[in-house]
C-alpha positions as CSV (number, residue, x, y, z in Angstrom):
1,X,19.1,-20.9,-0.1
2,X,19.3,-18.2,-3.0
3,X,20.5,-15.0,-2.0
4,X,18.1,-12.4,-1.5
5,X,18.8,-8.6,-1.0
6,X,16.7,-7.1,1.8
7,X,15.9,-3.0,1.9
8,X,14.4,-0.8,3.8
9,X,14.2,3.1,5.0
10,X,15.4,4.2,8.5
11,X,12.1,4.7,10.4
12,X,10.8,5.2,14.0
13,X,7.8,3.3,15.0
14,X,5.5,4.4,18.1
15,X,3.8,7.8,19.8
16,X,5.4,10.8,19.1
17,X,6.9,9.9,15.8
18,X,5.5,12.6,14.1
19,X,6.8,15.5,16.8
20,X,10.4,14.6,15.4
21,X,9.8,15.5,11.5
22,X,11.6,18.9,12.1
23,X,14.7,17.2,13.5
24,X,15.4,14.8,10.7
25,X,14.5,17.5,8.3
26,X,17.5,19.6,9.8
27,X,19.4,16.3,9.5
28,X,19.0,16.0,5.8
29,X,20.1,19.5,5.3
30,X,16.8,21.1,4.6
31,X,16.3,24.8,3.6
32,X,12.7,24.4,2.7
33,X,10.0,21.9,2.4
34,X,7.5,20.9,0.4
35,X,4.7,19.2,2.6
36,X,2.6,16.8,0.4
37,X,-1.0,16.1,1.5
38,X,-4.5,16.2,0.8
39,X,-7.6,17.9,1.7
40,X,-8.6,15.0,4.2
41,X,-5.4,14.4,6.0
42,X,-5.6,18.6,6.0
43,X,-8.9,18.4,7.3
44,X,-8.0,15.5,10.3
45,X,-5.3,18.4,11.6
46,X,-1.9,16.0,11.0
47,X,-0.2,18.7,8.8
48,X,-0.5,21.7,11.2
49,X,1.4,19.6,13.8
50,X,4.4,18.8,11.1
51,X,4.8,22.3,10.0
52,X,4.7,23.8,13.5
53,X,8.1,21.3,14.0
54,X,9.4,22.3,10.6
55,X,8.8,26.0,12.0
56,X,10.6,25.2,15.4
57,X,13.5,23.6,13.2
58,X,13.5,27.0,11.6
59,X,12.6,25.3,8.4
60,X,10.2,27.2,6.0
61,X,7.6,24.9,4.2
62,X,4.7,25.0,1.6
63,X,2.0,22.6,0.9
64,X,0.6,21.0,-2.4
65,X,-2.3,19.0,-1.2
66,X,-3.6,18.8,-4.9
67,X,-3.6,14.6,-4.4
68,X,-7.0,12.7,-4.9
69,X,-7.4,9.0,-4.1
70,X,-5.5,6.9,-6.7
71,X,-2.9,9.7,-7.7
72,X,-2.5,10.9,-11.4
73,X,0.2,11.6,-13.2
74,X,-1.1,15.0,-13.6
75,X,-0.7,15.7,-9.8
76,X,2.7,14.8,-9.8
77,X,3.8,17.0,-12.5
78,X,1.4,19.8,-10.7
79,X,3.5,18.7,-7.5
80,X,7.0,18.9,-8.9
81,X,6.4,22.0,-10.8
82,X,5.4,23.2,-7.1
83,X,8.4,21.8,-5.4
84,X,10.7,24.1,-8.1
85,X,8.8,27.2,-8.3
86,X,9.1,27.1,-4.2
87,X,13.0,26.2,-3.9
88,X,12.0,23.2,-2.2
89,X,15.0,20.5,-1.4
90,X,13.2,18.1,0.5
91,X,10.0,16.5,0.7
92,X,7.4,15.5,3.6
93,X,4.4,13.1,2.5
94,X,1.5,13.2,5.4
95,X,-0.8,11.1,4.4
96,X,-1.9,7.3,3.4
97,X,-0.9,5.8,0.2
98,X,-2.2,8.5,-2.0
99,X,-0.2,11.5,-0.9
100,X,3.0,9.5,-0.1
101,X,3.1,8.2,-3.8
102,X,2.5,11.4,-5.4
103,X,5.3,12.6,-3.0
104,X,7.6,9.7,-4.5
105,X,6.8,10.4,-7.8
106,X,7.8,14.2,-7.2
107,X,11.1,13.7,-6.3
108,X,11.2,11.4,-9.6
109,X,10.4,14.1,-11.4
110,X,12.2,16.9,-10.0
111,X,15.9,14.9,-9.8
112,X,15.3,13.4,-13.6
113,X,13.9,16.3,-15.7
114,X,11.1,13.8,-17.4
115,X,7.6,13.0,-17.5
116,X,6.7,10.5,-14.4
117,X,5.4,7.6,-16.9
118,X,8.8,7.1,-18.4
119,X,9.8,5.2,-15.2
120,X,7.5,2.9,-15.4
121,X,9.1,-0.5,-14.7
122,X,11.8,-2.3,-12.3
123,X,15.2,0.2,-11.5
124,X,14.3,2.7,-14.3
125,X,15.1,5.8,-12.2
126,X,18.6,7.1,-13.1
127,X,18.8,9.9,-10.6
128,X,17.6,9.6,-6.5
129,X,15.6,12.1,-5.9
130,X,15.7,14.8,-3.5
131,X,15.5,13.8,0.6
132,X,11.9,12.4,1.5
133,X,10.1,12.0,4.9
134,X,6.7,10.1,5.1
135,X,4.2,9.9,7.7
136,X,1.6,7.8,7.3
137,X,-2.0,8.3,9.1
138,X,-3.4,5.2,7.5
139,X,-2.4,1.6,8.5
140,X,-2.1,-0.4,5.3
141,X,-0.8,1.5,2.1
142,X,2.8,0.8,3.5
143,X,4.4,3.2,0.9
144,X,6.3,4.7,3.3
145,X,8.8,1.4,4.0
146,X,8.4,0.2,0.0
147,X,10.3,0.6,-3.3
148,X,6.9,0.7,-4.8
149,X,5.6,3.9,-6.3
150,X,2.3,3.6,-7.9
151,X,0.4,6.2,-9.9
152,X,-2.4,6.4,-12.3
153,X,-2.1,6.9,-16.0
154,X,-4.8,8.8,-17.1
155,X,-4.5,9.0,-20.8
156,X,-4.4,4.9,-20.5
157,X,-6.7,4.2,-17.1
158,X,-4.0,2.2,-15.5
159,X,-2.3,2.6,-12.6
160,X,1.7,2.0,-13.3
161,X,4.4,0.9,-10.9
162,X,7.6,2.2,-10.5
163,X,9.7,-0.2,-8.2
164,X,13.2,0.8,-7.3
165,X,14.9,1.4,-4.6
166,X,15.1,4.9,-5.9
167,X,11.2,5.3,-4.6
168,X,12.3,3.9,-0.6
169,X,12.1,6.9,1.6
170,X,14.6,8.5,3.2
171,X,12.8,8.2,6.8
172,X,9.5,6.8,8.0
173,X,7.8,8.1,10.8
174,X,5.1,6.1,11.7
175,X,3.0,7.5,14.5
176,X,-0.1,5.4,15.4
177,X,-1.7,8.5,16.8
178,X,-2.3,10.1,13.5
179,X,-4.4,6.4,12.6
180,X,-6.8,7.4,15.4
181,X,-8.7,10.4,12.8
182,X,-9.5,7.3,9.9
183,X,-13.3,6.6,9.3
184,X,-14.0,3.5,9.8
185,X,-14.2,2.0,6.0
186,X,-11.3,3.7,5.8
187,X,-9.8,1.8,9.0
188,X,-11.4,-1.3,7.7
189,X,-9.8,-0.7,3.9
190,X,-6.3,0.1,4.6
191,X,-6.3,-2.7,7.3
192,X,-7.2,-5.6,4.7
193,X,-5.0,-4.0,2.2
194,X,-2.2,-4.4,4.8
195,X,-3.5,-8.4,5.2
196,X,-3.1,-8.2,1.5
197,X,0.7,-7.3,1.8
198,X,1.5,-9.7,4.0
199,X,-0.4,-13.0,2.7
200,X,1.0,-12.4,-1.0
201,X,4.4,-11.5,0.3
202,X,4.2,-14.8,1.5
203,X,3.7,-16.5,-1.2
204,X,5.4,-14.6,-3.6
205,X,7.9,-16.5,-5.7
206,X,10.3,-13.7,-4.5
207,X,9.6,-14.5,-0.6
208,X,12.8,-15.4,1.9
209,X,13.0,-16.5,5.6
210,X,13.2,-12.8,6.6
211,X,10.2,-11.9,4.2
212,X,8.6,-14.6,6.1
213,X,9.0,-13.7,9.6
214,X,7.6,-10.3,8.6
215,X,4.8,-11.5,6.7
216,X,3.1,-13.9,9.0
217,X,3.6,-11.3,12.0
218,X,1.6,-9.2,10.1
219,X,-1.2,-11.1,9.5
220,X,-1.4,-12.4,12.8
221,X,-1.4,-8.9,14.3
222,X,-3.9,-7.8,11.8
223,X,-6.5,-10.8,12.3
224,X,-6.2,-9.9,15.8
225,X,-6.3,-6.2,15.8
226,X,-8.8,-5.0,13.0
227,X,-11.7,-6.3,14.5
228,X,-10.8,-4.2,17.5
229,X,-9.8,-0.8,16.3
230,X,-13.0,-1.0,14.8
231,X,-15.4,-1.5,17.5
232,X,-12.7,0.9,19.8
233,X,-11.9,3.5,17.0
234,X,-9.6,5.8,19.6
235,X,-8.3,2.3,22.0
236,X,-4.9,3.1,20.8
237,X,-3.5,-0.1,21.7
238,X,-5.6,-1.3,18.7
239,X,-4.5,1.4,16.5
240,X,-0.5,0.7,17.7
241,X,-0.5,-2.8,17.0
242,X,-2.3,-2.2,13.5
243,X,0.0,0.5,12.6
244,X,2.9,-2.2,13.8
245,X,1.4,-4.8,11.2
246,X,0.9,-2.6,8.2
247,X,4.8,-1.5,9.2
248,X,6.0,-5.8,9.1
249,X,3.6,-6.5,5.9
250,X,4.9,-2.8,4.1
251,X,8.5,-4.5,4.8
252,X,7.9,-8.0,3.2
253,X,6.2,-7.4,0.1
254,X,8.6,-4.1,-0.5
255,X,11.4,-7.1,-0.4
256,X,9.1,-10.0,-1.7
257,X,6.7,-8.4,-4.0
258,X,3.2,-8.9,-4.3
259,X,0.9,-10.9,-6.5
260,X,-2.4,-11.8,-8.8
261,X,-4.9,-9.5,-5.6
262,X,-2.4,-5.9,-6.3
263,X,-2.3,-6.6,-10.2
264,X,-6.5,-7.2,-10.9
265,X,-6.9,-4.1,-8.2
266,X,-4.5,-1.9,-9.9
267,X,-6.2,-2.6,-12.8
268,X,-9.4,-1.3,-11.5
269,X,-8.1,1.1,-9.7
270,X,-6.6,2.7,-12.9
271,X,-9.7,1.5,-15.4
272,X,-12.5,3.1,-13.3
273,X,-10.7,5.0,-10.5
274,X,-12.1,2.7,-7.7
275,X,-10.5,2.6,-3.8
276,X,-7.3,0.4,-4.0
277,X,-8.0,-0.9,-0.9
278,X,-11.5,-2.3,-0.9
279,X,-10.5,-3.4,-4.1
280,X,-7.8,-5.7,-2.8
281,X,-10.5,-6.8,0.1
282,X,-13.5,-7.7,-2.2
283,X,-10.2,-10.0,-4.7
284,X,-8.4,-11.7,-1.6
285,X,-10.6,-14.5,-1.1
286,X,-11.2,-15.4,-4.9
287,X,-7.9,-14.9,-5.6
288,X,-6.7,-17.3,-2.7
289,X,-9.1,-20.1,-3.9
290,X,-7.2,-19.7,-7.5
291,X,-3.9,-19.9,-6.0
292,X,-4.3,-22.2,-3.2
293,X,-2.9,-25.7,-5.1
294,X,-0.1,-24.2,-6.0
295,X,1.3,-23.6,-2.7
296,X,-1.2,-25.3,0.0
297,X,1.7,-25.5,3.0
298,X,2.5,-21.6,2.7
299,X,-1.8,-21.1,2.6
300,X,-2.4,-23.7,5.8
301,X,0.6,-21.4,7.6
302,X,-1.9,-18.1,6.6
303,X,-4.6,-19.9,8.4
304,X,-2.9,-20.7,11.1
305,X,-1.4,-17.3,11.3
306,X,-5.0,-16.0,10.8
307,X,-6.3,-17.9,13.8
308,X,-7.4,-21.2,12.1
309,X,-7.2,-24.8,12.8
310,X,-6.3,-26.2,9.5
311,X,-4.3,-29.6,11.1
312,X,-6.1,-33.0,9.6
313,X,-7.8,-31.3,7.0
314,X,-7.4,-32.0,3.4
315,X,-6.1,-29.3,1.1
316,X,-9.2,-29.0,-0.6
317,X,-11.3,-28.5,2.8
318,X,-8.4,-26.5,4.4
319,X,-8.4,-24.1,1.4
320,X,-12.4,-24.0,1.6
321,X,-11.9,-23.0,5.5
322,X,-9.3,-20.2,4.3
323,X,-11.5,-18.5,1.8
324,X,-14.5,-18.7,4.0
325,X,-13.2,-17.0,6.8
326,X,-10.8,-14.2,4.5
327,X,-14.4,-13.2,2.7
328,X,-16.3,-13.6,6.3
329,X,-13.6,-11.1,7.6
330,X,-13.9,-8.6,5.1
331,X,-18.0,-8.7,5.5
332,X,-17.3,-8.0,9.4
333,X,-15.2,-5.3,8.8
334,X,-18.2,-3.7,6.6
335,X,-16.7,-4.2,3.4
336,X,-19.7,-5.8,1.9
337,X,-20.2,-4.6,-1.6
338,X,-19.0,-6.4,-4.5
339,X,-17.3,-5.5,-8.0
340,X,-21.5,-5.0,-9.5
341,X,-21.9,-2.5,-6.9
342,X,-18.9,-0.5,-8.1
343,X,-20.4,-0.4,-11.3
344,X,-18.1,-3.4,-12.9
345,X,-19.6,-5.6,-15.6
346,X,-18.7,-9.0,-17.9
347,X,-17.8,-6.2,-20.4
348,X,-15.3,-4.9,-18.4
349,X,-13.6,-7.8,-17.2
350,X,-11.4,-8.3,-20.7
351,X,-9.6,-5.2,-20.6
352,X,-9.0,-5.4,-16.9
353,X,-7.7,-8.9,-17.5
354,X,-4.9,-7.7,-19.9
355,X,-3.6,-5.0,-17.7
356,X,-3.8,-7.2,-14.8
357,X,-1.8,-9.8,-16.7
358,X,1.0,-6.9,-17.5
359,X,0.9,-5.6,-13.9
360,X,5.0,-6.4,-12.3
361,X,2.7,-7.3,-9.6
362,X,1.9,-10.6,-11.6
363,X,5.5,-11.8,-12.1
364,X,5.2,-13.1,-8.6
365,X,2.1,-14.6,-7.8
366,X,3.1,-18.8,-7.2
367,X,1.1,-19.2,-10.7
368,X,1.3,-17.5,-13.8
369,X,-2.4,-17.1,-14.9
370,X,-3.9,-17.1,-18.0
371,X,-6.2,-14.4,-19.3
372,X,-9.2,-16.7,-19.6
373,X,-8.4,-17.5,-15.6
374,X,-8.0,-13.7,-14.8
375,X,-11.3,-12.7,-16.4
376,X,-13.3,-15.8,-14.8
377,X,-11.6,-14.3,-11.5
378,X,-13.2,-11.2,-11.9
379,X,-16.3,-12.7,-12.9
380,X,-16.5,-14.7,-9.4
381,X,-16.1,-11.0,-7.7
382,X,-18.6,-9.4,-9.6
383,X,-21.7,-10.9,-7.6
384,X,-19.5,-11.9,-4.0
């Protein structure tokens, strides 16, 4: 077996989590913090909580919540221009995927002296940056267990990735309290983009036994527990076990990668600023029926994992079975619209296909698509 390396941050899993910010901030030698957010997380009351413990810690702390759903490049420099006017030497992201990769790209920025695109790319950050805490209150982004920082370009409407293990948090508090506030598209978003994690980690041509374990964990816990957190929004057993699954998936594709679903979502995410993770719910299906003959034993162990009998089925009817019930469970989880109703056309569907073919994202997925194959991808997801 190739030798695979395996990282992740220290992090403590279950209720209460998020009481015990001010003590690890003391441990990593804070003087003052800057707490990255934004106006919903503000709005759900999760950052009052953190700063009350920073205050009991005797740490001082100031927020930038200036962070909008797919986070620019702008915000970051906003946020690191913050985090030196303030004195700021470490950093708390509260938040889902949004604030916690503006709070990655931050530290980039502050420790390195340059703009946050020039570390675009695989282990192009010379300089750690300064200590960083995350807190998620969504179950699915994951960014607070990955080496994956992503942030949107806005000159060039695309989202770039910055992987290095330069972008892994210091600590992870995950808390599946602070999931109990999410909307329900919301709930039903960041779960699938967890399922997401965990089925392409899986496949990845980066994957390893310990990748593996994680992986098919996940997507067991998810098929199981998304439908119920849903109809029991505050049945925090629900929320636990989703929060516990978005933690295993967040830890196998941060060591696995992803694949073809995060590269043609990032690319629509950064072409027409559209939600990453019903993005990556309305692509999983059509992507699967794409990628399904090049690995069908890893795709019947998904199905199984997912809760299907696959056994004495061919390939071609066990892959039908797959997609059927990946695009039945997005419609049951209310995610029902399709790339036309986000205002995606044939037009479009070039120029997404060539930055989806650049995305890192790509270099993993079990086949290396062409362009021709991207766009007719995209084309399937247009009307389904």
């Amino acid at each position: 077996m190739e030798a695979r390396k395996n990282i992740s941050p220290e992090f403590v899993f279950g209720e209460g989590a998020l009481s015990l910010v001010g003590r690890y901030a003391t441990n990593l030698g804070a003087t003052k913090v800057l707490l990255v957010s934004d106006p919903g997380v503000m709005g759900a009351g999760w950052v009052e909580p953190v700063m009350r413990s920073l205050s009991e810690h005797g740490i001082p702390s100031c927020v930038f919540a200036e962070v909008t759903p797919n986070p620019r490049d702008t915000e970051v420099m906003r946020g690191a221009k913050c985090f030196q006017t303030e004195h700021c030497d470490v950093i708390v992201a509260v938040g889902g995927g949004s604030p916690m990769d503006c709070a990655k790209g931050i530290g980039i920025v502050t420790s390195n002296g340059r703009n946050i695109l020039e570390f675009e790319g695989v282990d192009r950050i010379p300089i750690p940056g300064p200590p960083l805490i995350c807190i998620p209150t969504t179950a699915g982004t994951s960014a607070d267990v990955s080496q994956f920082d992503i942030v949107n370009d806005t000159a060039r409407k695309v989202k770039i990735a910055i992987v290095s293990k330069a972008a892994i948090p210091d600590v992870a508090l995950v808390d599946p309290v602070t999931t109990t506030t999410m909307p329900a598209q919301l709930t039903a978003a960041t779960g699938i983009d967890a399922l997401v994690h965990a089925i392409e980690a899986y496949v990845s041509r980066a994957s390893s036994p310990i990748t593996d374990l994680h992986a098919l964990e996940a997507i067991r816990l998810i098929a199981k527990h998304l439908p119920g957190v849903l109809e029991e929004p505050l049945n925090l057993q629900h929320r636990e076990q989703m929060a516990l699954g978005s933690l295993l998936a967040g830890l196998a594709f941060s060591n696995a990668s992803l694949g073809m679903v995060h590269a043609m979502a990032h690319a629509l995410g950064g072409w027409m600023d559209l939600p990453h993770g019903e993005c990556n719910a309305l692509l999983l299906s059509h992507v699967v029926q794409f990628n399904f003959v090049s690995a069908p034993e890893r795709y019947r162990l998904i199905g199984s994992a997912f809760g299907l009998s696959l056994d004495g089925l061919s390939n071609v009817n066990a892959r039908d079975v797959l997609v059927e019930s990946l695009y039945a469970f997005r419609h049951q989880a209310g995610l029902d619209r399709s790339l036309h109703d986000y205002g995606v056309s044939k037009r479009d569907l070039h120029i997404l296909s060539k930055h989806a073919l650049s995305d890192p994202c790509m270099a993993t997925n079990p086949i290396h698509p062409t362009l021709t194959e991207i766009e007719h991808v995209y084309e399937q997801a247009i009307s389904t």
